[in-house]
C-alpha positions in Angstrom: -82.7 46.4 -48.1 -85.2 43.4 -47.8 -87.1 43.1 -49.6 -84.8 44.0 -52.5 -83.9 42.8 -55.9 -80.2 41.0 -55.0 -80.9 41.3 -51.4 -79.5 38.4 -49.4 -78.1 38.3 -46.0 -74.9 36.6 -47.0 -73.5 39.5 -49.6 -74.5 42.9 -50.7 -75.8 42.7 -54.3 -73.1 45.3 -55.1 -70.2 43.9 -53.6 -70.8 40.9 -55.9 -70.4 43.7 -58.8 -67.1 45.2 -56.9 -66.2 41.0 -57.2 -66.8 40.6 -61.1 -65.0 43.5 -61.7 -62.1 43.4 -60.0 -61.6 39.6 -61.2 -62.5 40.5 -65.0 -60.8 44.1 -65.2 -63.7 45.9 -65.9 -62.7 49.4 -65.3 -65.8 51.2 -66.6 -68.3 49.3 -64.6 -70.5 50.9 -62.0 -67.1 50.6 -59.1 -65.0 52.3 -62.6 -68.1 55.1 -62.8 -67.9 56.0 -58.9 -64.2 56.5 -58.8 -64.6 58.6 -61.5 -66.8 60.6 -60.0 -69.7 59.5 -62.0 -72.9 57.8 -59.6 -73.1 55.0 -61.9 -76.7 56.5 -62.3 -78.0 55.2 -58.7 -76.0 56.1 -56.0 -76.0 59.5 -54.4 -73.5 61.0 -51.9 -74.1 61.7 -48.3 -71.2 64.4 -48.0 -71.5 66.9 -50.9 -73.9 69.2 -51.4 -76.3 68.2 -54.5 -76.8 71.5 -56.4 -77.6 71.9 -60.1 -74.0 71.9 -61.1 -72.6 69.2 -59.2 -75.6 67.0 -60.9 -74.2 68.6 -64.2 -70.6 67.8 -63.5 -71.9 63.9 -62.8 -74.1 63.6 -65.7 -70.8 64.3 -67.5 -68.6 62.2 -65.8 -71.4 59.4 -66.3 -72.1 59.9 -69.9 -68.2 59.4 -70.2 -67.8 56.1 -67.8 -70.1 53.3 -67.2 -69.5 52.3 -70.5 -68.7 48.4 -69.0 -72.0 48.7 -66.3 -74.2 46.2 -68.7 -71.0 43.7 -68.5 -71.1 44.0 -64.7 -74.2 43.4 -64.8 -74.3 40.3 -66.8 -71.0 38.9 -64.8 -73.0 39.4 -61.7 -76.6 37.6 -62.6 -74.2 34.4 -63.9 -71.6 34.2 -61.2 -74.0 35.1 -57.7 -76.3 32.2 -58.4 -73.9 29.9 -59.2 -72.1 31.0 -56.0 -74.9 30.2 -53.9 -75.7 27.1 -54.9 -71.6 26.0 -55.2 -72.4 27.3 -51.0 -75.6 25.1 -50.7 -77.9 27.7 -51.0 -80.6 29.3 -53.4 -81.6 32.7 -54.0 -84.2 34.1 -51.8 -87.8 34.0 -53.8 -87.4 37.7 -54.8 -84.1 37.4 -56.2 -84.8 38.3 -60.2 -83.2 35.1 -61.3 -83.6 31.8 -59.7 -81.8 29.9 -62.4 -78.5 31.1 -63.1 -78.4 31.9 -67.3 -75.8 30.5 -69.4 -72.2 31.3 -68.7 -69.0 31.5 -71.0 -66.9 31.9 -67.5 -64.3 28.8 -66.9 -64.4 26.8 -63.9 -60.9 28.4 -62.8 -62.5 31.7 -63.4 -66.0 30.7 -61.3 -63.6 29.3 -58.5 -61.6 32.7 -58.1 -64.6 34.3 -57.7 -66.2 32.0 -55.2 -62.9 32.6 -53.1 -63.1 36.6 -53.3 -67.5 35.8 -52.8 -66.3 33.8 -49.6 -63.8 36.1 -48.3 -66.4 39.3 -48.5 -69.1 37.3 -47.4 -67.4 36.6 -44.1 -66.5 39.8 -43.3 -69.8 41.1 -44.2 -71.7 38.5 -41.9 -69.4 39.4 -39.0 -70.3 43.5 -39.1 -73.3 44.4 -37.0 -75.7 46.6 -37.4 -74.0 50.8 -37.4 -70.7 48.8 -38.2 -69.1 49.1 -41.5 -66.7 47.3 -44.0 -64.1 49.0 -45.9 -63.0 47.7 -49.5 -60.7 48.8 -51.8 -61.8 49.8 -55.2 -58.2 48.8 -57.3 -59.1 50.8 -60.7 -57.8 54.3 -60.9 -59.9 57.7 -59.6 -60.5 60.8 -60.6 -57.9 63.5 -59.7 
């Protein structure tokens, strides 16, 4: 959506979270809390029906998952910026940060990144408008 926090045209804000946590084996981040059939406290499904005890069964499946979310969060706000300018661009004036903050990540660790960034960024250009993108969430599921 744009304008959004995160938006920009080149990648999704949370495919840049599916990234980080793939790379860093985060298993309880907000891909981890989905797949566990938690909503990582934001997204809502399209094909079930929302009654009072499906939003019971999720705020139980949330409360125990997620517990890596703030991580994700912190591996995506240093590695996006730092993607985009290591592509020659800057992030759009209503992306939260404009300078990346500090970063403990390794310049091996950066570049794997950029080349799964690069990779999902491609195929995300090329899908038109009703057109979709399918990516696989590695970490295990719910039963």
């Amino acid at each position: 959506m744009d304008p959004a926090p995160g938006y920009s045209d080149l990648i999704p804000h949370d495919l840049v979270h599916l990234v980080v946590e793939e790379e860093f084996d985060l298993k309880q981040g907000i891909f981890g809390s989905l797949a566990a059939g938690g909503n990582a406290g934001t997204f809502v499904p399209t094909d079930e029906l929302r009654t009072k005890a499906w939003a019971r069964q999720v705020e139980r499946r949330n409360r125990s998952t997620g517990g890596e979310m703030e991580r994700s969060e912190d591996l995506a706000a240093q590695v996006y910026p730092r993607w985009l300018r290591h592509r020659g661009h800057l992030p759009g004036s209503h992306y939260v940060r404009q300078d990346p903050p500090p970063t403990d990540l390794s310049g091996r660790e950066l570049d794997r990144v950029y080349v799964r960034l690069d990779e999902l960024s491609q195929q995300w250009r090329a899908v038109d408008v009703g057109e979709s993108i399918t990516v696989e969430w590695p970490g295990p599921e719910r039963a």
